[in-house]
N, C-alpha and C positions, 0 to 999 in steps of 0.2 A: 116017592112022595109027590104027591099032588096038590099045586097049588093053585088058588083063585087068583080072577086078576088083580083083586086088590092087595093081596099078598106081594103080589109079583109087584108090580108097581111100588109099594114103598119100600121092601127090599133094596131096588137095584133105581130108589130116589127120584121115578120117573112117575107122569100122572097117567093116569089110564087112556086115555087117548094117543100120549104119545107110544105107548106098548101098543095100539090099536093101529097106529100107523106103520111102525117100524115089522110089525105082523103083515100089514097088507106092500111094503116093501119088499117081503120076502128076508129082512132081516134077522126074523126070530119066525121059529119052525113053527105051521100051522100046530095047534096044541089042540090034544083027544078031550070031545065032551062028553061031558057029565049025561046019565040018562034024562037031566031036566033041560040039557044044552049049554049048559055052563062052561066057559074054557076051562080045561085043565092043563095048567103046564110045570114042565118040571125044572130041579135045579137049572140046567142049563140055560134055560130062558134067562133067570135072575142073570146068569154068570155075562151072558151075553150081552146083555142090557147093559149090565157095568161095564164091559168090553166098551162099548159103542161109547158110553159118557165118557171114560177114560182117556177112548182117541182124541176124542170133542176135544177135551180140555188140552189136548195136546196140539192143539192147532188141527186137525185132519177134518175136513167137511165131511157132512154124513154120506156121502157120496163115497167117501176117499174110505171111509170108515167101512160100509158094504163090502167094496171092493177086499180089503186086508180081510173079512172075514168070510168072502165068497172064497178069497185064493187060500184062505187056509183050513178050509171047510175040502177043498180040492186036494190039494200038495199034501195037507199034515201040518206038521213042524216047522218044518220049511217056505214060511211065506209070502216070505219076501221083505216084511218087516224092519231088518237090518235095509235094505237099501230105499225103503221109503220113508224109516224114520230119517234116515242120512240128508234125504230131498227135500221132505220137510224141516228139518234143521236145516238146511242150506235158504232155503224159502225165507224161515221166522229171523235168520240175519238180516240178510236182507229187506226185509219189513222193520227190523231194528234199526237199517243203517238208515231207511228211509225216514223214519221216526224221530231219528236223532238228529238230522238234518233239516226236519220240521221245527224241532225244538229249535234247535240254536237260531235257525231266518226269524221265531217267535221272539226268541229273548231279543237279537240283535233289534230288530224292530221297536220293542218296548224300548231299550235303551237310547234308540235313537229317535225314539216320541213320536214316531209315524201315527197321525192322528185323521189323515185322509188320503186315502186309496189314489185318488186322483193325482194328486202332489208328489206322494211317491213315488206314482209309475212315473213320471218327467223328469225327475231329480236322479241326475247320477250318483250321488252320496246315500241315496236310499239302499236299507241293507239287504231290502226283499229281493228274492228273484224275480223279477216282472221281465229282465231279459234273455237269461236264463230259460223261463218257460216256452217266452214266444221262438226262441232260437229254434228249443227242440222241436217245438209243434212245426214248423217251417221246414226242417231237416226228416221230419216222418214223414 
């Protein structure tokens, strides 16, 4: 079965341009044209394309996303998948713990009515890290 790009494109949610990129990235398989030159692509395209969103959403950059579909386009089955989901899970903690730790220097701050930058950084009762930051920077 042969589809057009527009097909393809709302199928697997993406707009035509970005099917047009992810083509010229080598992402999705050059597709057979039409005698008027028209792309022709098949299931798998659609399948792909959903592939590639799916990583997206899963934290993986389109980079990261290529990669998982280069080595399994390679290997098979076998793609390694298990231990890059595990990296990235190890990755999205850490962006959680960092997140969480933003939150609370925010709330702590509102609570303690930090109302100017300037006062804060001088004040030792301020709850921001102002000391904290310049340590690290000083220690890299």
């Amino acid at each position: 079965m042969s589809l057009r790009i527009n097909d393809v494109a709302q199928a697997a949610g993406v707009n035509r341009e970005t099917l047009r990129y992810y083509e010229r990235r080598g992402l999705i398989e050059q597709p057979e044209r039409s005698p008027g030159g028209h792309r022709l692509y098949d299931e798998r395209a659609v399948q792909t394309l959903r592939i590639i969103k799916a990583a997206q959403r899963l934290g993986f950059t389109l980079d990261e996303a290529a990669d998982l579909i280069e080595v399994g386009r390679r290997r098979g089955r076998d793609s390694g998948l298990q231990a890059r989901a595990q990296a990235k899970l190890l990755e999205v903690e850490a962006r959680m713990a960092d997140l969480a730790a933003i939150r609370d220097n925010l709330r702590a701050a509102l609570e303690a009515g930090c109302d100017d930058l300037h006062q804060c950084a001088s004040s030792d009762c301020c709850p921001l890290p102002f000391v904290e930051i310049t340590t690290r920077k000083a220690d890299a």
